[in-house]
C-alpha positions in Angstrom: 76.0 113.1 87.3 79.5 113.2 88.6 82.3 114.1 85.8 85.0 111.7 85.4 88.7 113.0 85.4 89.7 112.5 81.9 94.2 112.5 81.0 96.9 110.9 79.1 99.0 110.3 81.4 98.1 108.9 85.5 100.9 108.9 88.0 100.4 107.3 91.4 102.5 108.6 94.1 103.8 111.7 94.9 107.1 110.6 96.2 110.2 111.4 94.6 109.5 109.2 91.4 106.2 110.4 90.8 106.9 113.9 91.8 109.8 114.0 89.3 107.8 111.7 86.5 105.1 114.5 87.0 107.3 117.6 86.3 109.1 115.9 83.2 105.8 114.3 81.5 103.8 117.5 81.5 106.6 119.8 81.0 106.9 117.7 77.4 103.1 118.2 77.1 101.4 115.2 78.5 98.0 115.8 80.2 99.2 114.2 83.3 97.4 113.6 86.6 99.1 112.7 90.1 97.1 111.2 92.7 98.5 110.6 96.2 97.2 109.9 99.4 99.0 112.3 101.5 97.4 115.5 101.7 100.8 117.3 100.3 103.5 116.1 98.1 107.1 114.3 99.3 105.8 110.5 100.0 106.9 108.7 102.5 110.8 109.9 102.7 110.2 113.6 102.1 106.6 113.3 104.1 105.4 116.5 105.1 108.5 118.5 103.2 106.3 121.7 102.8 104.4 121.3 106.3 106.9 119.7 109.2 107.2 121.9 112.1 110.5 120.4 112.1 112.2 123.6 111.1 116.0 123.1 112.4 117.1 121.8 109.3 120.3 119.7 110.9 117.5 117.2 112.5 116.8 115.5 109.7 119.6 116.2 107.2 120.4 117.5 103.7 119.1 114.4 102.0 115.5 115.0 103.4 115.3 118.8 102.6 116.4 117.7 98.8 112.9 117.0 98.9 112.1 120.4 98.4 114.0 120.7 94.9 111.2 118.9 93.2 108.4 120.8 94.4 109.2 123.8 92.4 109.5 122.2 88.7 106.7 119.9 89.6 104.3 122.8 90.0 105.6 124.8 87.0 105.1 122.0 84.7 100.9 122.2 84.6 100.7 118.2 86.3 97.2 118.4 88.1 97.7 117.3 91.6 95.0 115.3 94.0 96.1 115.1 97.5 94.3 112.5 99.4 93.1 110.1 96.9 93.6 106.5 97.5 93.3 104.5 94.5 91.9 101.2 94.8 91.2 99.6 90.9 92.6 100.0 87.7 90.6 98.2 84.5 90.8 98.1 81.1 87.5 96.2 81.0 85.2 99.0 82.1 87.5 101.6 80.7 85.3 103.7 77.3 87.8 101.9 74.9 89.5 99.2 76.1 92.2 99.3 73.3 93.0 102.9 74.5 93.7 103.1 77.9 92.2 102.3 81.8 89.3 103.5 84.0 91.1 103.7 87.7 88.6 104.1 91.2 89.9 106.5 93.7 88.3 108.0 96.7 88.8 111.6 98.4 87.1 113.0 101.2 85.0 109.7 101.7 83.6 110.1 98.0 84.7 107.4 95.1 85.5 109.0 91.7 86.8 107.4 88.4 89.5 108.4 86.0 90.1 107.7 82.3 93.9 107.6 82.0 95.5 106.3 78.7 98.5 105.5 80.8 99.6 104.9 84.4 102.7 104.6 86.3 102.6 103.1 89.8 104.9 105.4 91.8 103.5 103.8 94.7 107.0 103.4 96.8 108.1 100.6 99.6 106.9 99.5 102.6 108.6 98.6 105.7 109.9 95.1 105.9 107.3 92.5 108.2 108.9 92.0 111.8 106.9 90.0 113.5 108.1 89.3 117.2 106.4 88.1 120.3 104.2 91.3 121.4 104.8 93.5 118.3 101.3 94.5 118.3 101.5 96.1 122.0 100.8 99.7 122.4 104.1 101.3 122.6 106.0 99.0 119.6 106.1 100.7 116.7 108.0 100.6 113.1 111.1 102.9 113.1 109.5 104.3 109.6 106.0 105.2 111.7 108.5 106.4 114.4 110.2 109.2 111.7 106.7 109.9 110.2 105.8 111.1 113.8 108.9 113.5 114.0 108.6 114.5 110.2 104.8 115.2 110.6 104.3 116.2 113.6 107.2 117.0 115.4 106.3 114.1 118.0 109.7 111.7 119.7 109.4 109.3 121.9 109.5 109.6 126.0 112.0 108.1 127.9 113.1 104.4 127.9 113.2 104.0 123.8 114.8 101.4 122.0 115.2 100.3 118.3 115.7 97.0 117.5 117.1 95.7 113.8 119.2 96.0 111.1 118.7 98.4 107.7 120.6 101.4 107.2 116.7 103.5 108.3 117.6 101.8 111.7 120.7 104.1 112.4 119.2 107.1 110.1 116.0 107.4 112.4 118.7 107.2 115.7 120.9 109.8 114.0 117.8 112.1 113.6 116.7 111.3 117.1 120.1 112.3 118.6 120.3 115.9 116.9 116.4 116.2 118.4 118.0 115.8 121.6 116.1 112.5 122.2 117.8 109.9 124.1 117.7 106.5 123.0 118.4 103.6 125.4 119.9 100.9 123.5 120.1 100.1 119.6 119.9 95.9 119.2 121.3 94.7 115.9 119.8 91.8 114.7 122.4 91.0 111.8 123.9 87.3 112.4 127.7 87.6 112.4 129.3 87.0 108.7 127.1 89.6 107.1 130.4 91.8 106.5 132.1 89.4 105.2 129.2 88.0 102.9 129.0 91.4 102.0 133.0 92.3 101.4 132.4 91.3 97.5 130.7 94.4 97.0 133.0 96.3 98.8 134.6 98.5 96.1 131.3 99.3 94.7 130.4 100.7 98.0 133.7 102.6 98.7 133.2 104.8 95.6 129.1 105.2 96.2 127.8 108.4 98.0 126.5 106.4 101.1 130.8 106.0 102.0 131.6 108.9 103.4 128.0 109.8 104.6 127.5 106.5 106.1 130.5 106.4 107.7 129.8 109.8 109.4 126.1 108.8 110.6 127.3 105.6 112.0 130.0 107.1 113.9 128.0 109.5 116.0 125.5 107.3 116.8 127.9 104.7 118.0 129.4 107.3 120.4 125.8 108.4 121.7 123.9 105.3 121.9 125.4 101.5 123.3 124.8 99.2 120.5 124.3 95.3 120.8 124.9 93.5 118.2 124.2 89.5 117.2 120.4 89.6 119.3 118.3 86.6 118.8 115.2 85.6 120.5 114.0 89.4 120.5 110.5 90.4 122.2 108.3 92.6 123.6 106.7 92.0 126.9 103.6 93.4 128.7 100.4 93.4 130.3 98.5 96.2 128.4 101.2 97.8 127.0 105.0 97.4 126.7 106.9 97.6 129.6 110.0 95.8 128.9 112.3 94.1 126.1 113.7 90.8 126.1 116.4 89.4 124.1 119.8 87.0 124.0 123.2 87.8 123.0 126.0 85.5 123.3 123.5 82.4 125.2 122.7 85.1 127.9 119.2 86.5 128.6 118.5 90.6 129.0 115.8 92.5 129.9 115.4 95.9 129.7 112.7 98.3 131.0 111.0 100.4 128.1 108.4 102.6 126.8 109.2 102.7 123.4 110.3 99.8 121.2 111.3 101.0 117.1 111.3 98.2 114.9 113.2 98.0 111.5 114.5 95.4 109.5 114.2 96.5 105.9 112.0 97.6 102.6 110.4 96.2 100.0 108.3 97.1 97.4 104.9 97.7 97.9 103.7 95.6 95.6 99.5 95.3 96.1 98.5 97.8 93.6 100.8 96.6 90.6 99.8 92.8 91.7 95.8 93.5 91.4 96.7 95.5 88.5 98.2 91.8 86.6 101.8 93.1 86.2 104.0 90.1 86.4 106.6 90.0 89.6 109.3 88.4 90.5 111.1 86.9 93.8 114.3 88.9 94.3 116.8 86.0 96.3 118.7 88.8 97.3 116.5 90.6 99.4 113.9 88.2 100.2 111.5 89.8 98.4 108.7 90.0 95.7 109.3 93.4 92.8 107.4 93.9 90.0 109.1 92.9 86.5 109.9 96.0 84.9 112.6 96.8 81.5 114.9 99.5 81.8 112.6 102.3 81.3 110.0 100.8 83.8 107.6 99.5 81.4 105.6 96.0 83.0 104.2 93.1 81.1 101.0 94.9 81.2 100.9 97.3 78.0 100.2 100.4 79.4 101.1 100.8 83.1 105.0 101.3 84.0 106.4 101.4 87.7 109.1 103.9 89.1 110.6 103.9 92.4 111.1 101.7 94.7 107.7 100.0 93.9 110.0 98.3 91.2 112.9 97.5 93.5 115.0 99.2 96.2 117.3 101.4 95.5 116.9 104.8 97.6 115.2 107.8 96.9 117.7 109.4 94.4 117.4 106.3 92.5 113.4 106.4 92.6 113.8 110.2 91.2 115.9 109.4 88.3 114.3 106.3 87.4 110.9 108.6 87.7 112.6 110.8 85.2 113.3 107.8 83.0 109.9 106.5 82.7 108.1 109.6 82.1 110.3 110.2 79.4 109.4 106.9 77.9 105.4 107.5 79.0 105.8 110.5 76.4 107.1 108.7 73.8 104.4 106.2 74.1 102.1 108.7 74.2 103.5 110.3 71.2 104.9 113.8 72.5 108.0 112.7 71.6 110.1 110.2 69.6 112.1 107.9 71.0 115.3 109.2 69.5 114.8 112.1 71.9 113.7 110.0 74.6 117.0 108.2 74.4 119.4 111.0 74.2 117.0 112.7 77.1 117.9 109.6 79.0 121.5 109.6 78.8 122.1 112.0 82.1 119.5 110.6 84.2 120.9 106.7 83.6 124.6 108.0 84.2 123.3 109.8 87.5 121.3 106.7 88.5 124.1 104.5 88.0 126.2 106.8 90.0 123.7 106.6 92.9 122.8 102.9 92.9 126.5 102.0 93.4 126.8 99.9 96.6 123.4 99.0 96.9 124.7 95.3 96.5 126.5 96.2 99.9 123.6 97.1 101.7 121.5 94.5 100.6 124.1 91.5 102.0 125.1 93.4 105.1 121.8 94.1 106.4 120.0 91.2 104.8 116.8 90.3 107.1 118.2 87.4 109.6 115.6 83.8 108.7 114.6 83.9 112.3 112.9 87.5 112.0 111.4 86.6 108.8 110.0 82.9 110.1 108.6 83.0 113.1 107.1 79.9 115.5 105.0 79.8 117.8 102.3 82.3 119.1 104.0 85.5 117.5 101.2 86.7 115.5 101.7 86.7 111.9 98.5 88.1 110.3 97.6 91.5 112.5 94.3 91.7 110.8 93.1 87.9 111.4 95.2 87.7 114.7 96.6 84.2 113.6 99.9 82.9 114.8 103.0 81.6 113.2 102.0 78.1 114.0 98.6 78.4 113.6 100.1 78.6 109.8 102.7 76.0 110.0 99.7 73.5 111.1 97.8 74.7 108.3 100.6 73.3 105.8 100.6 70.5 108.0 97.5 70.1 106.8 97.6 70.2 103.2 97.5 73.8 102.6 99.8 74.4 100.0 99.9 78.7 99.3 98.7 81.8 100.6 95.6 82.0 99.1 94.6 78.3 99.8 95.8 79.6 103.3 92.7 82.5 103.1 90.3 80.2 103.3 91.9 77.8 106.0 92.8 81.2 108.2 91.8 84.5 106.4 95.6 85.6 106.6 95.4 88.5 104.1 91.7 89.0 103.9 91.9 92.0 106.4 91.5 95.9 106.2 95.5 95.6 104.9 95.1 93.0 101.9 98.0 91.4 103.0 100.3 93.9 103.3 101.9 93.0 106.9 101.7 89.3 106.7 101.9 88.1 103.0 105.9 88.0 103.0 105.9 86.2 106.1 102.9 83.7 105.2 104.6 82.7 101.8 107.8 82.0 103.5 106.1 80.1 106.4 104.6 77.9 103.6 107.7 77.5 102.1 110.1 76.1 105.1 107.2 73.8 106.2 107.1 72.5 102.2 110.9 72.6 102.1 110.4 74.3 98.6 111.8 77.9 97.6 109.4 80.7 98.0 108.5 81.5 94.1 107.1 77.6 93.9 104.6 78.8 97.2 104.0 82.0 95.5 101.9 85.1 96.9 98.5 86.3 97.8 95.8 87.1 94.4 94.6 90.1 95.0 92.1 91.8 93.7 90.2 95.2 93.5 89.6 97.2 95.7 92.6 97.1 97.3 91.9 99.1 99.9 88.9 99.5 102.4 86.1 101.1 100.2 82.8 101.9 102.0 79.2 101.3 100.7 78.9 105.1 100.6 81.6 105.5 98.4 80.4 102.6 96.8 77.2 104.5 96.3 78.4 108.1 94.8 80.2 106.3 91.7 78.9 107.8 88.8 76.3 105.8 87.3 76.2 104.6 83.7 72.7 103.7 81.7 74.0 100.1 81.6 74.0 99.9 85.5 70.9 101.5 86.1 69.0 98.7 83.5 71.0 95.6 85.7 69.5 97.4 88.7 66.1 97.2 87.6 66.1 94.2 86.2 67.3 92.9 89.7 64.6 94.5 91.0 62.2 92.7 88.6 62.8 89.3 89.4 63.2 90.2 92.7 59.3 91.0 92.6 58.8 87.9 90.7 
């Protein structure tokens, strides 16, 4: 019978909050597991940090190789480390004492295994922003965060005729990167309505005295004087047969078209929010980015006694921010678990909350300037909304029409979220569809219920769970009145 992974302390991503959560946690002596679904530590923005060919270290910047810093204290401290396991159910209910901690499902290498952890925290990250335009799913349009996965991974970059198409700060990152490649990019097209700066002026001072200032101001600078940038686009697509060939958009009432290859869309992050949703941690809608987060305290703990949430899985704030918050909540993950007290978890704290607020300052800036514009976030027509399901923008809008009043009323009228993602590329979108055909705020439409597994599980990994007496009588007794 297979052995189940027994630990205090289960940490869920190995990006910069759960890398640094790991290190802390077991260096304080917490039996602490990280699972992750890459096959080596960094997560999504320091992905592939011990494997990318990309060894000219001026490509991708300082920030990226900081990465590296947290590889050496996470693998002093003793944290046991799973590389490609996805985790798809966490459950107090089939857990050996319910009162004491969880029984979580992961799969590696095809296989399903369980783990008895007395506490988790959901490092899981963000997720790019939904962007759903007429002919986003045509080979050839991709999301600029798949783009830099390519370059980080792989050392892949785009052909000729490449374009990127948005607004976020990753938009201009992933050009800036591109540039000291040696990779020409056609044309950025900034989506950002005009007004943004000023909406975003209150902030202002916050921002001036923040660490993105000076090395914002730098990046932006040289991609400006590489790359033509158009700013104000509206009506954005891309067209093709079997593939894209070109990009259409208007600026200033006129129609362009541009020949093109390869077509980068951006326009944000937000948490990824499945896991901690299936999991029953309360969220929240965040007005200010357009967004659902989890509803965490200062040291990351959710309404669910037992699981806590560090990173940007708990709200945007940047990858320094995720590893100090990580450092936070470990610290708080011991004292629940009783390594230490939480007089020394306070005073432990104190540096890691002065850094954070350091490195969160003129985050308010960046989330008014490059707010998501309402006509990439609601689409009409035939721009497909659900990928999975292939349903359009007014296929939904009819639905309401209807009498459909949520997402998960919506499942059964369309299946929107009941593909291989679980909603994860059209469940902001749907909700907000919902909501501007109701003419009611988006927390009154809610979001999808989702429940475990959260990802794709097969019946063979189904099949080599570890079975338990209890199971093995339901079977038979199945069996028997099956005969019957």
């Amino acid at each position: 019978m297979m052995q189940v992974t027994q630990c205090e302390l289960l940490i869920v991503g190995a990006g910069p909050a759960g890398l640094s959560a790991a290190a802390v946690a077991a260096a304080l002596g917490v039996d602490t597991v990280l699972l992750d679904e890459q096959q080596a530590p960094g997560g999504q923005i320091y992905r592939a940090i011990t494997t990318t060919p990309v060894t000219d270290k001026r490509i991708l910047g300082e920030d990226y190789w900081h990465g590296a810093s947290l590889l050496e204290p996470f693998k002093a401290s003793g944290a046991r480390h799973e590389p490609g396991a996805t985790v798809w159910s966490i459950s107090r209910m089939t857990a050996p004492d319910p009162e004491e901690g969880f029984e979580v499902g992961y799969s590696v290498g095809g296989e399903a295994r369980l783990l008895h952890a007395k506490h988790i925290l959901l490092a899981t990250g963000a997720q790019e922003r939904p962007f759903p335009i007429p002919g986003w799913t045509l080979p050839g349009v991709v999301t600029a965060g798949a783009a830099q996965i390519l370059l980080k991974s792989a050392g892949l970059v785009p052909g000729e005729r490449t374009m990127l198409a948005g607004c976020g700060p990753l938009l201009y990152l992933v050009a800036w990167q591109y540039l000291n490649a040696g990779v020409k990019i056609d044309r950025i097209l900034e989506t950002a309505p005009p007004g943004r700066l000023r909406q975003a002026l209150p902030h202002a001072f916050d921002f001036l005295r923040s660490p993105y200032f000076g090395k914002g101001v730098k990046l932006v600078r040289e991609v400006k004087a590489a790359i033509p940038i158009v700013k104000g686009v509206k009506a954005l697509k891309a067209l093709g047969k079997d593939k894209l060939e070109s990009v259409q958009y208007t600026v200033d009432g006129r129609t362009e078209m541009m020949a093109a290859d390869q077509l980068m869309l951006h326009q944000g992050v937000v948490p990824n929010v499945n896991l901690s949703r299936a999991a029953g941690v309360e969220h929240e809608w965040n007005p200010a980015m357009d967004c659902w987060q989890p509803r965490v305290d200062i040291w990351g703990a959710t309404s669910v006694p037992g699981i806590g949430i560090a990173g940007d899985g708990a709200g945007i704030a940047g990858a320094r921010a995720a590893e100090y918050r990580g450092l936070v909540a470990a610290l708080n993950a011991a004292c629940v678990l009783g390594h230490i007290d939480a007089a020394q978890r306070d005073q432990d704290a104190r540096p890691y909350w002065k850094a954070l607020e350091r490195v969160v300052r003129g985050r308010a800036f960046f989330d008014a300037l490059y707010k998501a514009p309402d006509e990439y976030r609601r689409p009409t027509g035939d721009t497909i909304v659900c990928r999975c399901e292939e349903v359009t923008a007014d296929q939904v809008r009819q639905t309401v029409a209807l009498g459909c009043s949520g997402p998960n009323q919506m499942k059964a009228f369309l299946r929107c979220g009941m593909g291989p993602c679980q909603g994860r590329f059209c469940g902001l979108t749907v909700s907000e569809l919902i909501a501007e055909e109701r003419g009611v705020p988006v927390p009154e439409v809610g979001y999808y219920r989702l429940r475990f597994p959260t990802k794709p599980l097969t019946l063979g990994e189904l099949a080599s769970l570890p079975q338990t007496e209890d199971s093995k009588q339901a079977v038979i007794r199945m069996k028997k009145r099956g005969g019957a």
